[in-house]
C-alpha positions as CSV (number, residue, x, y, z in Angstrom):
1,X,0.0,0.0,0.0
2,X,1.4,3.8,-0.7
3,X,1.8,6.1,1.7
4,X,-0.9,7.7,2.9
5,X,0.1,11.8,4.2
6,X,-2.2,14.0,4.7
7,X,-2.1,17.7,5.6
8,X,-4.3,19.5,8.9
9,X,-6.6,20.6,5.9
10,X,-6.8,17.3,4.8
11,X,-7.5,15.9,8.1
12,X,-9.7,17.9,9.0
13,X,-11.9,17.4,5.3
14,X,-11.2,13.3,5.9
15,X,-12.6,13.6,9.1
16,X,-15.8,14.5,8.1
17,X,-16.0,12.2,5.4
18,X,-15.1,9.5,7.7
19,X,-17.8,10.6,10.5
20,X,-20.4,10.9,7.5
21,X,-19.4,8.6,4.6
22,X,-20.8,10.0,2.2
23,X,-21.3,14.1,1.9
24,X,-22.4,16.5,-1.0
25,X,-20.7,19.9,-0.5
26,X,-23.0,21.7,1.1
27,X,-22.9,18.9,4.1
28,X,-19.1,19.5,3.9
29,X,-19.8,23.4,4.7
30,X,-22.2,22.4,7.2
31,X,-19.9,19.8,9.4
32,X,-16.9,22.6,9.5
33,X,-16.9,24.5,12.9
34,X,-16.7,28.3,12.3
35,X,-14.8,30.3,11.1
36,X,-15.5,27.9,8.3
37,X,-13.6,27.8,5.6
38,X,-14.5,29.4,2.1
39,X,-16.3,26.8,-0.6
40,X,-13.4,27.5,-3.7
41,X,-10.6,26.2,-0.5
42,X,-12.9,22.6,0.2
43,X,-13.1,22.8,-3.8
44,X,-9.4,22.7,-3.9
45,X,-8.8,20.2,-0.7
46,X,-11.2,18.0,-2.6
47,X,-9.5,18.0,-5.8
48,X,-6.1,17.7,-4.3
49,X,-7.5,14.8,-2.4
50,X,-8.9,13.2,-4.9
51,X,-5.3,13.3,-6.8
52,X,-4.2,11.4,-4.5
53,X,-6.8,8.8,-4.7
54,X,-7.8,9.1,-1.1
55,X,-11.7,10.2,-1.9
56,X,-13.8,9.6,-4.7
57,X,-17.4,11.6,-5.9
58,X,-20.5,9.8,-7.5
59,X,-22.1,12.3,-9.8
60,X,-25.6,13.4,-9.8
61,X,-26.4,15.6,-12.1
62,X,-24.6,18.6,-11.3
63,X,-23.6,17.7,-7.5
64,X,-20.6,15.8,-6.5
65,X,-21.2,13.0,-3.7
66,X,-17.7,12.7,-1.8
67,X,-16.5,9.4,-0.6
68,X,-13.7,8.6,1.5
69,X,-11.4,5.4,-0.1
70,X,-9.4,5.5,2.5
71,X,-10.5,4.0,5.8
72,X,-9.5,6.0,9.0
73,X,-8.4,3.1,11.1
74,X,-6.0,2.4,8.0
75,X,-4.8,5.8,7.9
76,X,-4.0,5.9,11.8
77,X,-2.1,2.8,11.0
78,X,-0.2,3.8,8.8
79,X,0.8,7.4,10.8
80,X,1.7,5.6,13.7
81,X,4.3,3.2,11.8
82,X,5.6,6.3,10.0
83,X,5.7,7.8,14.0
84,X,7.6,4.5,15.0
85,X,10.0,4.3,12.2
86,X,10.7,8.2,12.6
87,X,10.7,8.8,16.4
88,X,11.6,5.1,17.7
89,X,13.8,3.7,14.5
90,X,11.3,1.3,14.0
91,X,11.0,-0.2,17.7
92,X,7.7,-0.6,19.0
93,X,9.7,-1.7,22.5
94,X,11.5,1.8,22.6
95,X,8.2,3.5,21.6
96,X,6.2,1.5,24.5
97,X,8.9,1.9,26.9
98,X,8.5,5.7,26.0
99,X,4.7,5.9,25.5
100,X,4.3,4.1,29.6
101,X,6.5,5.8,30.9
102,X,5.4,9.8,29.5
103,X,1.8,9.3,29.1
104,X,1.3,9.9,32.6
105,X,-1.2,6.4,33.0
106,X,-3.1,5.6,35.8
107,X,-2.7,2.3,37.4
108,X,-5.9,1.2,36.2
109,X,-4.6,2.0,32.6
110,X,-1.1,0.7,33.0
111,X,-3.2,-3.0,34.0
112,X,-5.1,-2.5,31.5
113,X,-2.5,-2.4,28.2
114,X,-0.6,-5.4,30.6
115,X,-4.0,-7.2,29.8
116,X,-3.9,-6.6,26.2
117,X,-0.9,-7.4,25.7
118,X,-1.5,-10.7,28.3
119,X,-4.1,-11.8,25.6
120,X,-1.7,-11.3,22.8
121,X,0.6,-13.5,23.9
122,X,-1.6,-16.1,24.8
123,X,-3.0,-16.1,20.9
């Protein structure tokens, strides 16, 4: 699978195209917090987007029906082995070791990922 980068603008588009599926442009408009942005910059996210094959648009007469083709749990994957392979050359021990000890975890929590990882190994 390629790469998959994405700018803030990006993001914050795929977002909403992940929480909704499937959105015409004025939805798009809708879901954005204020300030929102103009309609020509989503016109230009969208077509960048679509470049790079992350959404696609079923027509409808004149209106465009956005699609993400990238799903968002694949997309967190694939940043957080680009974070690991940048930050932790590739280690996910150095990044756990870092990640339990800065996070700042609660007991509670720190029992909890030992049980995750507990039913991992037994698998």
């Amino acid at each position: 699978m390629k790469e998959i980068k994405l700018t803030d603008s990006e993001k914050s588009l795929m977002e909403i195209l992940w929480e909704k599926k499937a959105v015409f442009m004025k939805d798009i408009l809708e879901a954005y917090p204020d300030p929102k942005p103009a309609p020509t910059t989503i016109a230009t996210l969208l077509k960048r987007m679509q470049n790079k094959e992350l959404i696609g648009y079923k027509l409808y007469g004149n209106s465009r029906e956005y699609f993400p083709k990238v799903e968002k749990g694949e997309y967190f994957k694939e940043e957080m082995t680009s974070m690991i392979d940048r930050f932790f050359n590739s280690s996910l021990t150095q990044f756990a070791s870092f990640f339990t000890s800065n996070a700042k975890l609660s007991q509670k929590e720190l029992k909890e990922l030992r049980d995750i990882i507990d039913e991992q190994i037994k698998e």
